[in-house]
N, C-alpha and C positions, 0 to 999 in steps of 0.2 A: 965448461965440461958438458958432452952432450948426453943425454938420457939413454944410458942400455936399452937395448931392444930386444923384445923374447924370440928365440928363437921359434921359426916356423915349422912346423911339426911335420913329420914324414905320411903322407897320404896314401892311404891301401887301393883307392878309385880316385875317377873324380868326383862321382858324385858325393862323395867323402868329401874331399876338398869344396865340392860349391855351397853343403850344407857347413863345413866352419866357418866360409867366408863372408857367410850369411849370417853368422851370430855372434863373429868379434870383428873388434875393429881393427880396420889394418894398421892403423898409424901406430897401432903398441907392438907391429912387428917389422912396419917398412918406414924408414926416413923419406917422406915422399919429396922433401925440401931439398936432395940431391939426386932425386930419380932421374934418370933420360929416357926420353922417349925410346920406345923399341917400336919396329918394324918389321912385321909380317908376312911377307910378300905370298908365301905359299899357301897360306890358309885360308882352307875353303870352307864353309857354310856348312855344322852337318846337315846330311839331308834325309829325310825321313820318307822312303817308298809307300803312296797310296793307293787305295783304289775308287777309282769316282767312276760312278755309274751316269753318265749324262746321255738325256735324249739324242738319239743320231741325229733329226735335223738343224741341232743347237752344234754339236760337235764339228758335222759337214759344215756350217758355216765359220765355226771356228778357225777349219782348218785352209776356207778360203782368206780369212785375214789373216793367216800365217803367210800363206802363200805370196800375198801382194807384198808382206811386210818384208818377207824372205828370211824368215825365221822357221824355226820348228814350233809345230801347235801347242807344245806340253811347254815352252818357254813364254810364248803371248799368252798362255792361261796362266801362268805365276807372273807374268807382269799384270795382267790385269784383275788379279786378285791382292799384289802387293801397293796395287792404286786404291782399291776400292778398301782394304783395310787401312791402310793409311789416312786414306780421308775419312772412316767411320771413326777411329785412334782418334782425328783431329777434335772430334765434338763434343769426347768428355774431357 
């Protein structure tokens, strides 16, 4: 006989939903032992609009190693800030 499972509760946000899912465990509301993978194909990353203030001679030369790369500068600058944190992540 397998273990009833509580039901999942109807959520008003998500930030509703990330703060329950953050204080109980799932396994008292999902059989994870017959889950299937599920596949995402459409979702994207939220993204958060900044504004960064950088010296123009640092920028101009930003925007020549977009150039050689054949990218756009505002994409070589989140890659090479998603290098440089990932290897800070690595050290603790």
């Amino acid at each position: 006989m397998q273990n009833k499972k509580k039901k999942i509760p109807k959520f008003k946000s998500e930030v509703e939903e990330q703060e329950f899912w953050a204080t109980y465990d799932s396994t008292e509301y999902v059989e994870w032992g017959t889950a299937g993978k599920a596949l995402f194909p459409d979702l994207k990353p939220t993204m958060k609009t900044i504004s960064l203030r950088l010296p123009e001679p640092m920028l101009n030369n930003l925007k020549v190693l977009a150039n050689e790369r054949d990218v756009p500068y505002q994409s070589l600058l989140k890659m090479f800030l998603k290098e440089r944190l990932d290897k800070e992540l690595q050290k603790t």
